[in-house]
N, C-alpha and C positions, 0 to 999 in steps of 0.2 A: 531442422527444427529440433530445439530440445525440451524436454518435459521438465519443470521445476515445481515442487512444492516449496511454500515457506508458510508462515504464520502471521497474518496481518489483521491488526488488531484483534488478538486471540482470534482470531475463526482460519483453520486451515486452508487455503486455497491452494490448487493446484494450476500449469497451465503449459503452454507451449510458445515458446519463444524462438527467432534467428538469435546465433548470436550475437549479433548488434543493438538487440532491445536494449534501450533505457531503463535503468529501473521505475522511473515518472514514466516513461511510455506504458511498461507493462501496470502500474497501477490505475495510469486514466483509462486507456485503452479497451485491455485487459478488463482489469475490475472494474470497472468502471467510477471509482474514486476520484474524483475530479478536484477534489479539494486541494492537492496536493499541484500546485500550479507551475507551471514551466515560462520565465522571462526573458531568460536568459542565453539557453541553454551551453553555457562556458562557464558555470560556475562563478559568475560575479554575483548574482543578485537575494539570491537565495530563498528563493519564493517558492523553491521545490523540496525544502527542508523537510525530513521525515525523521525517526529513530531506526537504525538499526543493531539490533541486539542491542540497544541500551545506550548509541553513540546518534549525535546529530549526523546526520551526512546530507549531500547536496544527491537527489537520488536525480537529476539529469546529466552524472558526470559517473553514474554508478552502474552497470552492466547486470540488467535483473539477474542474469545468473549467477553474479556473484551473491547475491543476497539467497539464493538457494539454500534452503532449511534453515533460515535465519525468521528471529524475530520482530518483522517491520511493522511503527506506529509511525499512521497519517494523524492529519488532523480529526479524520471523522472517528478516529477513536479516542479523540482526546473530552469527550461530550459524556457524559452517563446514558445509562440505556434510554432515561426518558428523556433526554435533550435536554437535561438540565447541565447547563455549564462550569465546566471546570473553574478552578480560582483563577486561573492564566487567563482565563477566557472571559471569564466576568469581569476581571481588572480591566482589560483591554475597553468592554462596554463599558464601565462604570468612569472610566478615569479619559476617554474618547483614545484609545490608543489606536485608531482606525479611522482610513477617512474613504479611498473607493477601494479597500479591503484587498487590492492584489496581494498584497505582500503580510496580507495579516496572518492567512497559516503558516507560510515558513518564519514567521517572528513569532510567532505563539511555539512554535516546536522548536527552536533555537530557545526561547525561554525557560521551557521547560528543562530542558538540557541543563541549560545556565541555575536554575532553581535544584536541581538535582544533588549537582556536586558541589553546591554555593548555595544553601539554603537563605544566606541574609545578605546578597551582595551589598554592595556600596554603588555609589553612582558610577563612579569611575569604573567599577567592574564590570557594569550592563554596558554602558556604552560600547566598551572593551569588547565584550562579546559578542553585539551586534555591528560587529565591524562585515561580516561578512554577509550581512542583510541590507537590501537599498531598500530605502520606503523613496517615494518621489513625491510623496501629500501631506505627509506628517511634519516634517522635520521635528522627528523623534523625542521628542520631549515629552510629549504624552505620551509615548509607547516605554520608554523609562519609569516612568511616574505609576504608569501601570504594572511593570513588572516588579519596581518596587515595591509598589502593594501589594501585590498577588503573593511575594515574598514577608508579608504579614509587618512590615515596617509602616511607619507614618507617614503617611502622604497626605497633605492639604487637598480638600475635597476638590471637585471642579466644583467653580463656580454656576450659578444656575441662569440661564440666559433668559 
């Protein structure tokens, strides 16, 4: 076993790991963060998307040691303290970028990534980015449309049903 600190979502955690922990293992597990969900685990689907130190990563192909004294963002920090939703996050409810929600944190944190260094993509560039994210309910057009908006562009409202 080894002892690792890091930093998730600003609050220190410490913990004890083999080293074959996942980095998804040790934050469901462990911290019990569940938001950050495992599909896959080979790195196709990307529904275990997290930040580290400021990079998307697939954290069920990531070795929690290696993220040792690093600073990792799940989903459940991507919310303000009173649960009022981020712009990623409200685009996705506002624009229906979600439909049985598996794969909605690792596209929300893949977003944000893509929002980051691309403040005003283009359509082509979201798609682009979310190549390494499967939704299997959406067919991703609302989840584009959302991140478009979230990225403060115009997007035609949803219609109201």
């Amino acid at each position: 076993m080894t002892k690792l600190t890091m930093t998730v979502n600003g609050r220190s955690v410490s913990g004890e790991v083999e080293g074959r922990t996942l980095l998804s293992t040790f934050l469901r597990e462990n911290l019990g963060l569940t938001g950050t969900h495992v599909g896959c685990d080979t790195s196709q689907c990307g529904a275990c998307t997290v930040h580290v130190n400021g990079l998307a990563v697939k954290s069920c192909t990531m070795f929690a040691q290696e993220a040792a004294g690093a600073d990792v963002a799940t989903i459940e920090g991507q919310a303000a303290a009173d649960g009022t939703l981020n712009r990623i996050q409200q685009a996705f409810q506002d624009y229906h970028g979600l439909q049985c929600g598996f794969c909605t944190p690792g596209m929300v944190m893949a977003a944000a990534a893509l929002l980051k260094d691309t403040p005003k993509p283009t359509e082509a560039e979201v798609r682009h980015h979310l190549e390494g994210n499967i939704c299997r309910c959406t067919g991703y057009h609302n989840i584009v449309r959302a991140i478009m908006a979230a990225s403060g562009q115009d997007v035609a409202p949803v219609a109201a049903e």
